[in-house]
N, C-alpha and C positions, 0 to 999 in steps of 0.2 A: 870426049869433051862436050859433044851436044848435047849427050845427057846430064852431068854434069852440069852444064847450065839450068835445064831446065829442074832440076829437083831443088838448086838453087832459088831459081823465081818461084817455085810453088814454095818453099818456104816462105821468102818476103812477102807472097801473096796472102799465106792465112795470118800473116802479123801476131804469130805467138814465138818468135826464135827474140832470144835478147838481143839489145842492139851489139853487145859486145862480140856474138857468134854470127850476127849478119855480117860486119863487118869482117871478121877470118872467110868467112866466103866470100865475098866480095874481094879479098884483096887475092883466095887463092884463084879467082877466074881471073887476074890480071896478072899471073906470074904468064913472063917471055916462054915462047917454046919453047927455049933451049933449057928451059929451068921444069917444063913439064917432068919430062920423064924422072926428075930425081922427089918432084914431089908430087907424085902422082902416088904414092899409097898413102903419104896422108894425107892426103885429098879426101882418096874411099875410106880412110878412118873416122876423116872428121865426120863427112855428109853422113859416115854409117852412124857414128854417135848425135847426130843430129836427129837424123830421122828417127833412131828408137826411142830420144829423151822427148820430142814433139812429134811426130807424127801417127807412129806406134801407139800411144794411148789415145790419140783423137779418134783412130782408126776405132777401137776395139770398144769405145766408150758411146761412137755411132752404131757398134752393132750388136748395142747391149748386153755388153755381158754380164750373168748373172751372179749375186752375191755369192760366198763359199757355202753359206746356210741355205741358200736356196739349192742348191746342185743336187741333183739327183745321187745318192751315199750308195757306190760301186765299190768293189773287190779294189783295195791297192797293195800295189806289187811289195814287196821288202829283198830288197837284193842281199842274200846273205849266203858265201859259199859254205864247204863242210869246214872249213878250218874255223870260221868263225862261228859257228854253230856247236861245234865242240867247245871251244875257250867260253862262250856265254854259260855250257852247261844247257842247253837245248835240251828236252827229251819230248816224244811224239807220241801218239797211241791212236790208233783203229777208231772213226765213229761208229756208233752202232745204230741200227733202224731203231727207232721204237715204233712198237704196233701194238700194246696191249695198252697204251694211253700211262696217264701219270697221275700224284696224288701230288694237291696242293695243300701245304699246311699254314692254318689262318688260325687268326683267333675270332673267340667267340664268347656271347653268354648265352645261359639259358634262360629262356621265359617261360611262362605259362600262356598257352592260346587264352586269344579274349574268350573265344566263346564256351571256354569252361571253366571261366569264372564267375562265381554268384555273392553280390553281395548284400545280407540281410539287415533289416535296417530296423530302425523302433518303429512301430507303426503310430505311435503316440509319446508325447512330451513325460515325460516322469522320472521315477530314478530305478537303478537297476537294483536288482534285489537279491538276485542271484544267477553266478556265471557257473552253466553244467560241465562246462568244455573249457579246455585251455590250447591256447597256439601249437598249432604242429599236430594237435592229437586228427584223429580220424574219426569220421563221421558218416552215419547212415542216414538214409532218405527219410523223413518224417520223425529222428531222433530228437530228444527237447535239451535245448540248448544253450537258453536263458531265461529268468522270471522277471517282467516288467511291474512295477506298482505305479499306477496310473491315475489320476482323479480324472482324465478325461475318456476312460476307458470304462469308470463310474457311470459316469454322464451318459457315456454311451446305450450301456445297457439299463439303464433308467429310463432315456428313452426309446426303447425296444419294449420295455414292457407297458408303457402308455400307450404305445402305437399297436402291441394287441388289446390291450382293453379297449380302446379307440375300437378297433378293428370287430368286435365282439359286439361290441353296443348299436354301431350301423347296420351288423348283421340282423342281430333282432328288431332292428325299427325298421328294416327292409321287409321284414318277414311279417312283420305288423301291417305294414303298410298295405300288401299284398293281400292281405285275408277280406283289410275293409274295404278293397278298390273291387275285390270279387263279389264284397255285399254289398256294393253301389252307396259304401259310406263314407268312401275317400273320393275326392276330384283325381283324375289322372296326373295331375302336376304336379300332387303331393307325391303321387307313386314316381315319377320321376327323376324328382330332387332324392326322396331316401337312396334310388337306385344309384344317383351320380356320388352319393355322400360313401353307399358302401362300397364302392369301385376305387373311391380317393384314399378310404381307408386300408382296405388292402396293397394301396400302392406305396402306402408310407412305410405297414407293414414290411415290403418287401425293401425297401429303401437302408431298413435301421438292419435288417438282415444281413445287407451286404455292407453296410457301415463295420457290424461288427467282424463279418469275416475279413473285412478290407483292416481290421485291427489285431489280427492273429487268432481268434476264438476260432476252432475247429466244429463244425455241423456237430458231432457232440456234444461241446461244451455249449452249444446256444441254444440244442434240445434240453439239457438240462435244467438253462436258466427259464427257458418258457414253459418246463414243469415244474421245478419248484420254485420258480419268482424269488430267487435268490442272486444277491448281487453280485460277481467276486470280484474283488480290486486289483488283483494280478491276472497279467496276462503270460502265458509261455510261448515262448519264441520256437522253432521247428526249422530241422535245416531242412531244405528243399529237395535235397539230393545227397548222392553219396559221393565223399573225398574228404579233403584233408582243410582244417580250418588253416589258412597259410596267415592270417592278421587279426590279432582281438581288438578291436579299437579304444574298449573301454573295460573300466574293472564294476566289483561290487563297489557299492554303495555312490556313485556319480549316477550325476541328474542330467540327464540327455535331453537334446530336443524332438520335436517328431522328425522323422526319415532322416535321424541321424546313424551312420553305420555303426554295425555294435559287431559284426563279423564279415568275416573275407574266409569264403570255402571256395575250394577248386579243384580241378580233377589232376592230378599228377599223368599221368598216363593216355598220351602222348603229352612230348612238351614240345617247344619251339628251339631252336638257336639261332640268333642274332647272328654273322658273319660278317666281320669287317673283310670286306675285299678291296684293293687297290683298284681305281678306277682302268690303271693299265693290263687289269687280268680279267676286266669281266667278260672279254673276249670271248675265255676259254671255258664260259661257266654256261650252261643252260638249263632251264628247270628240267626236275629226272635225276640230275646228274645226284651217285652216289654220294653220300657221307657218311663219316667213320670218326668218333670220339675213341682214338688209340686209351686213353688213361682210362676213359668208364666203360670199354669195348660194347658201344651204344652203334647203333645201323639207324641209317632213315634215307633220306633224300631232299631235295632243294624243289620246295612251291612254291617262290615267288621269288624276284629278284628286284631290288630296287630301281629305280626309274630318276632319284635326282643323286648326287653326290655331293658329301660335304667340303663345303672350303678349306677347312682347317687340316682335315686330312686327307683329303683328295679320296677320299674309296666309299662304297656304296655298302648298305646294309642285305646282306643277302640272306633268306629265312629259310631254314631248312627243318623239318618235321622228325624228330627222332624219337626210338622207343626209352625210356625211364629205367632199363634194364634192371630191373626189380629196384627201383632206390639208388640206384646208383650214379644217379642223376638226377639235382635238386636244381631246384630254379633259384637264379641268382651266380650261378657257379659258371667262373672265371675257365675256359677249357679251351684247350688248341682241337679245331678241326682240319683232317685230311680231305678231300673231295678230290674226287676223282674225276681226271679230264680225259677223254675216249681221245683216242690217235687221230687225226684230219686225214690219213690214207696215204702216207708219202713221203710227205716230208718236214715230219721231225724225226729227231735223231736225240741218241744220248751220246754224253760227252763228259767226261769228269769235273767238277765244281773248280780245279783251277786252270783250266782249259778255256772260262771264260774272263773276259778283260773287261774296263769300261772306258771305254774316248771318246769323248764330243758329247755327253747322254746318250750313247748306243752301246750295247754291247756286241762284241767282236770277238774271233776265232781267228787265229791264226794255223792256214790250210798248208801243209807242206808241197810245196812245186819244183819243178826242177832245178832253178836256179836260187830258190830261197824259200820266202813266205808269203801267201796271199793273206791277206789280211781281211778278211768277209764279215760286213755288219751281222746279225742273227737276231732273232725274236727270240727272249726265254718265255718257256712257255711255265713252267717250273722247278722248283729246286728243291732238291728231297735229298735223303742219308746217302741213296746208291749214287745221284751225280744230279748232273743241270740236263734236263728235257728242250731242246733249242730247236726253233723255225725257220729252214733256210733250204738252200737248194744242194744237195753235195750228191757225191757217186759212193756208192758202197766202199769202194778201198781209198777215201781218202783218210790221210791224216791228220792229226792235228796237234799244237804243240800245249804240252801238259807241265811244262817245267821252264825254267830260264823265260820265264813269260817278260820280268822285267827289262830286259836287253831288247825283246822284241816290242814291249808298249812304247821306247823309249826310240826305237826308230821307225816304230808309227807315227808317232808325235812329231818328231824331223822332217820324215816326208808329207805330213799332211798339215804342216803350221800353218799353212795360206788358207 
């Protein structure tokens, strides 16, 4: 009865009990002895419904307990005998180690590397005259590839040829000049200035030189016009390199500006692929790691792995370097890649594709134990034709259930609502 009182008083003391339930206690600490012993159990029913509706959660909310999202995600138990494991339709199978690692299959596109692409551009304003090459076709290193008609490629070489007569004329009044400075017929200042006049000359000389190779005339075509002082109005264009024209930007007869593109060449062999990867598997990916285009039976490897991830679909661009398998492989082309992820040494394991569940955003296995099912969160590491590749802790001979899964998601869900 003393105690009794006192859990009493501590309730009127934290003044969270209603008045209605102070008062049933109050009235049962003034029942007569003679009336104790007949209502002494519900006495300890009330006080016990008392203290677990108030006291109980002041207790457990002083000693922070933490949300169901916050708890650390453990094994839980599924009480389920053989009888009921039969009527669900249960069936179990063997994990297996894996230790030769696993292929994951993503998509992807092909690219071309930047740095083997070249793009040729008009070296001057005019109209095109004539296209050698057409898109797609293939091209060798110094092949001609278009005819530019230019007035300002005119100009150009008009002034290349002023700038050697120019050049020619300061030579002989240098040479003049010299003879009469040696008969004490020239002042030395005269010989000076010729000498500054033929040095400027030569410098323009060399200026209009590289104007014109800076306009596609090849050392050829510029010996030619400084022998025969003939003008030509077209200039031809020359791929730089050997590959494949992959874009013509313009046809005959359009009038281009200067350093406007008039071809896109590039080298096919190697090329790149783009890999979308889910930001939850870059995990498992590190550069080196294999790749395999199953449909163009194309081989390479992963150089670079992206570093931000997009919002919209959460996965990173990862680039992998693959051989062109004679053609077999065009850039632009839509392709599923495999990549290969090396075993961690331990523990993963394979397990058949409906073997694994999904609750809460985790995925989960159910482990067969003696009196039911443990229920074990896992990492997939991934998912290919032969089964699911998963991250977790297990013993060689455990099992797991492959069949009747929906009976056991369904008393996952039961026991883990809270």
């Amino acid at each position: 009865m003393e105690l009794t009182r006192h859990l009493a008083a501590q309730l009127l003391h934290i003044g969270r009990c209603p008045v209605d339930l102070t008062t049933v206690v109050r009235d049962m600490l003034e029942i007569p002895s003679r009336k104790a012993a007949a209502t002494g159990v519900r006495l300890r029913v009330a006080l016990a419904l008392i203290l677990g509706t108030f006291l109980l959660p002041q207790t457990a909310a002083a000693q922070g307990t933490k949300p169901a999202d916050q708890r650390t995600v453990t094994d839980i138990f599924l009480p389920i005998d053989d009888r009921g494991i039969r009527a669900a339709g249960i069936a179990i199978s063997l994990i297996e180690r894996e230790r030769g690692g696993a292929d994951l299959l993503l998509p992807g596109t092909v690219a071309i590397p930047q740095q083997q692409i070249r793009v040729i551009a008009a070296p001057a304003g005019g109209l095109v005259e004539e296209m050698l090459v057409s898109a797609d076709e293939p091209v060798k290193a110094g092949q001609p590839i278009a005819k530019l008609r230019s007035p300002a490629i005119v100009e150009a070489q008009r002034q290349f040829l002023a700038a050697i007569a120019d050049e020619a004329l300061s030579t002989d009044r240098l040479r003049r000049s010299q003879l009469l400075f040696e008969g004490k017929a020239l002042p030395e200042r005269d010989l000076r200035v010729a000498q500054t006049e033929s040095v400027q000359a030569r410098s323009r000389l060399d200026e209009r030189t590289q104007i014109l190779s800076l306009m596609g005339m090849t050392e050829q075509e510029v010996d030619a016009l400084r022998e025969a002082r003939r003008i030509f109005p077209t200039v031809t264009l020359f791929s730089p390199m050997a590959g494949t024209v992959t874009i013509r930007h313009v046809g005959p007869g359009e009038r281009i500006e200067p350093a406007a593109p008039v071809f896109t060449i590039a080298v096919l062999d190697p090329l790149w692929v783009n890999i979308q990867v889910p930001a939850a598997r870059l995990a498992n990916i590190t550069v080196g790691s294999a790749v395999l285009l199953p449909a163009q039976d194309a081989r390479g490897q992963i150089i670079r792995i992206g570093r931000t991830v997009e919002s919209a679909t959460q996965s990173t661009i990862v680039v992998a370097e693959i051989s062109s398998n004679n053609g077999a492989v065009r850039p632009g082309l839509a392709v599923s890649v495999s990549v290969h992820v090396e075993s961690n040494g331990g523990n993963e394991w394979s397990v058949p594709s409906a073997a694994v569940v999904r609750h809460r955003d985790r995925s989960w296995v159910f482990v067969r134990s003696k009196d039911g099912f443990q229920a074990r969160p896992v990492q997939v590491v991934s998912e290919g034709a032969r089964g699911v590749l998963i991250r977790a802790t297990f013993s060689s001979n455990d099992q797991v259930a492959v069949r009747g899964m929906l009976s056991l998601l369904a008393t996952l869900a039961e026991v883990d609502k809270d």
